[in-house]
C-alpha positions in Angstrom: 2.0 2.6 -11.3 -1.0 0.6 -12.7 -1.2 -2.4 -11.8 -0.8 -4.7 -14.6 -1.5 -8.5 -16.2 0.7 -10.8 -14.8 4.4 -10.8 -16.0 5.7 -14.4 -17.6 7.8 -15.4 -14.7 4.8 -14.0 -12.3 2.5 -16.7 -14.5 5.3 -19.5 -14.3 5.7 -19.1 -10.8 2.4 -18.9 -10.0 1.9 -22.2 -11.8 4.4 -23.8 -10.4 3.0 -22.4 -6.8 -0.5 -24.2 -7.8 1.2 -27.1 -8.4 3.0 -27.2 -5.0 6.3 -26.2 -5.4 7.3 -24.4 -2.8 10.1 -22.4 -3.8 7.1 -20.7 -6.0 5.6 -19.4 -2.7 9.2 -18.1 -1.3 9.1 -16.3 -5.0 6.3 -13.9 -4.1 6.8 -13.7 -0.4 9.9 -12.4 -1.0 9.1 -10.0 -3.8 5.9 -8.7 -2.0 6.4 -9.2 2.0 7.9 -5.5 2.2 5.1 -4.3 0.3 2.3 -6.1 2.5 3.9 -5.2 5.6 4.2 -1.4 4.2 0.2 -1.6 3.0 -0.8 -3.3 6.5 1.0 -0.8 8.2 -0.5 2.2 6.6 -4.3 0.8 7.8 -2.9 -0.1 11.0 0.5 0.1 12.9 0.6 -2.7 14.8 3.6 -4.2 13.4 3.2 -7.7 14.6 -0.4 -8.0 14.3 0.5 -7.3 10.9 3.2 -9.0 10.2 1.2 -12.1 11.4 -1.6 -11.0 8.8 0.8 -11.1 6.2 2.5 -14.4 7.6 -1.7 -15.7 7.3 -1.8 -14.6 3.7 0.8 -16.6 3.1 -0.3 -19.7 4.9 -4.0 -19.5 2.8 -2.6 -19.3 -0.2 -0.4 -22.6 0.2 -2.7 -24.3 2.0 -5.5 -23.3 -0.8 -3.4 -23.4 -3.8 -4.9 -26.1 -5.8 -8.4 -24.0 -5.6 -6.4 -20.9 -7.0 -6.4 -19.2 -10.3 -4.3 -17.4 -12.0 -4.9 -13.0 -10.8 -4.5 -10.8 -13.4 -2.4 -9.4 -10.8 -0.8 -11.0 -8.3 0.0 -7.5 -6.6 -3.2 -6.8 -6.2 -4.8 -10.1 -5.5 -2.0 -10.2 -2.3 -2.9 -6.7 -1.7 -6.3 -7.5 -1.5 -6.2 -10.6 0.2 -4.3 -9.2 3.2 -6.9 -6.5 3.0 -9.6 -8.7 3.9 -7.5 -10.1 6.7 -6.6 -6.9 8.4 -10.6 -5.6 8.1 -11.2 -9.6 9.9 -8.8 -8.9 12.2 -10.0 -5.0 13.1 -13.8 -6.5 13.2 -12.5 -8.7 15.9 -11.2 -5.7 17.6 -7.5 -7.3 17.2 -5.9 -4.5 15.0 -7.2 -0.7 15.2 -6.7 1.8 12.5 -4.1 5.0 14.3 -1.5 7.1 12.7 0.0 6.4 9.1 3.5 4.9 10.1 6.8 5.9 10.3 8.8 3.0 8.9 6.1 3.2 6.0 7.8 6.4 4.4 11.4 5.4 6.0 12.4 5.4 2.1 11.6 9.1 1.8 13.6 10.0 4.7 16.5 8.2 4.2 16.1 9.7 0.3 16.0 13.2 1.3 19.5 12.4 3.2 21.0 13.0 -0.1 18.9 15.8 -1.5 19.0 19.4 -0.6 17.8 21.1 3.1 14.4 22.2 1.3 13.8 18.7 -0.4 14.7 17.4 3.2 12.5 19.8 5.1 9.8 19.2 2.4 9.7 15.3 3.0 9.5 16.0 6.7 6.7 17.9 7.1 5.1 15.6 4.4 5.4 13.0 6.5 4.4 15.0 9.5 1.0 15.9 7.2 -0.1 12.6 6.2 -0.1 10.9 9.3 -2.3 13.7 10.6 -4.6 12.6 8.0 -7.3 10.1 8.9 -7.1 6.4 8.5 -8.8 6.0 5.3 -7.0 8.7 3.8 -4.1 7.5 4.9 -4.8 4.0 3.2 -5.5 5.9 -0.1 -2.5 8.2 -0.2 -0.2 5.8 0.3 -2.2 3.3 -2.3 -1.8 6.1 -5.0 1.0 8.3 -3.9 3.2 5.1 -2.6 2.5 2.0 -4.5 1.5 4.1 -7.2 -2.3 2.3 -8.1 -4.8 3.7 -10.4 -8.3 5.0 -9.0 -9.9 2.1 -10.9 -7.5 -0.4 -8.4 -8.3 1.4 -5.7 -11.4 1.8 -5.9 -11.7 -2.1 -6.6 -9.9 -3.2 -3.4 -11.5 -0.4 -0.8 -14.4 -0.7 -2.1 -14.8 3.0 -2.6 -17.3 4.4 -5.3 -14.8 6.1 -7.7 -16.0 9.2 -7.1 -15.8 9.0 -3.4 -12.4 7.8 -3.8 -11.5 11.0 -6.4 -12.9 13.4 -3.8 -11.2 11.5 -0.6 -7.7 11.9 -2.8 -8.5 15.3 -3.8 -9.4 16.4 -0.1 -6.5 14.7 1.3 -4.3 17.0 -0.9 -6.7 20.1 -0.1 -5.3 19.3 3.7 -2.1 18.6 3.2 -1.3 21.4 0.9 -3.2 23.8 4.0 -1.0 21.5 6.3 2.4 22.4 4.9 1.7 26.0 3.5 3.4 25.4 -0.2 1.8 25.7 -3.7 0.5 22.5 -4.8 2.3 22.3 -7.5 5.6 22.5 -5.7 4.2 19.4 -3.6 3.7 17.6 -6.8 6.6 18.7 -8.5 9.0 17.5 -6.2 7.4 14.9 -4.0 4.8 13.2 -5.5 5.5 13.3 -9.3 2.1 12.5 -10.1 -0.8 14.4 -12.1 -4.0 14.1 -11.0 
């Protein structure tokens, strides 16, 4: 999914955020914490070094709020902003990248309880193949694959080139269609549901 301008009640809230209010702030955290902790997670899995990064997010943006703008999305501006915390933090030598994590593709598993033993076997050894991948590929498949954002987004908040990032994604899928020994286009078809 793109990410896109601001919704109204995104705008309202955000405006009522800037102004202090801070049921504003318990707006987004709510409707984005999961997502931040799923995002930190995929760069590293330290789950409370990144919970605490996302806890930090939160506490700049409150305590910075008058200084604040309005994004043109506020999914990506958090997105990005805990980014730049995590890459602090791993500078630091707090946070290292490792393996893509579990409880960030939990959803697929406990979806393929429902589906059929190939769909089910499929999302395993999906799972399996991605966190073979390296970090930044890991970061970038779950950015487009997971959360759905456009190469142009992407690109903006890794700070990829776009055609760096095209040929990361595309070799990512090169590996993980070696890695599971299926057509591609069964992958896409019943996993990923996206065209490149």
């Amino acid at each position: 999914m793109q990410l896109s301008e601001p919704n109204d009640e995104e705008t309202l809230q955000w405006s009522r955020l800037r102004n202090g209010e801070q049921h504003a702030l318990a707006y987004f955290y709510e409707k984005y914490a999961d997502v931040l902790l799923k995002y930190g997670l995929s760069v590293s899995y330290h789950r409370e070094l990144i919970q605490d990064c996302v806890q930090e997010l939160f506490i700049q943006i409150w305590n910075r709020r008058q200084n604040l703008s309005t994004p043109r999305s506020v999914k990506y501006y958090l997105i990005s902003s805990l980014r730049r915390i995590i890459m602090d933090e791993l500078g630091r030598g707090r946070l290292a990248t490792d393996s893509f994590p579990e409880d960030s593709l939990s959803l697929l598993e406990h979806e393929s309880q429902d589906r059929e033993e190939m769909e089910e076997n499929l999302n395993s050894r999906l799972i399996h193949a991605v966190r073979s991948l390296p970090a930044r590929q890991q970061e970038v498949v779950f950015l487009r694959y997971f959360e759905r954002m456009s190469y142009d987004d992407i690109s903006s908040l890794t700070g990829l080139d776009y055609q760096v990032l095209r040929n990361t994604i595309h070799r990512s899928i090169k590996t993980l269609h070696k890695e599971l020994s299926l057509t591609l286009d069964l992958l896409m078809i019943i996993f990923l549901s996206v065209t490149l």
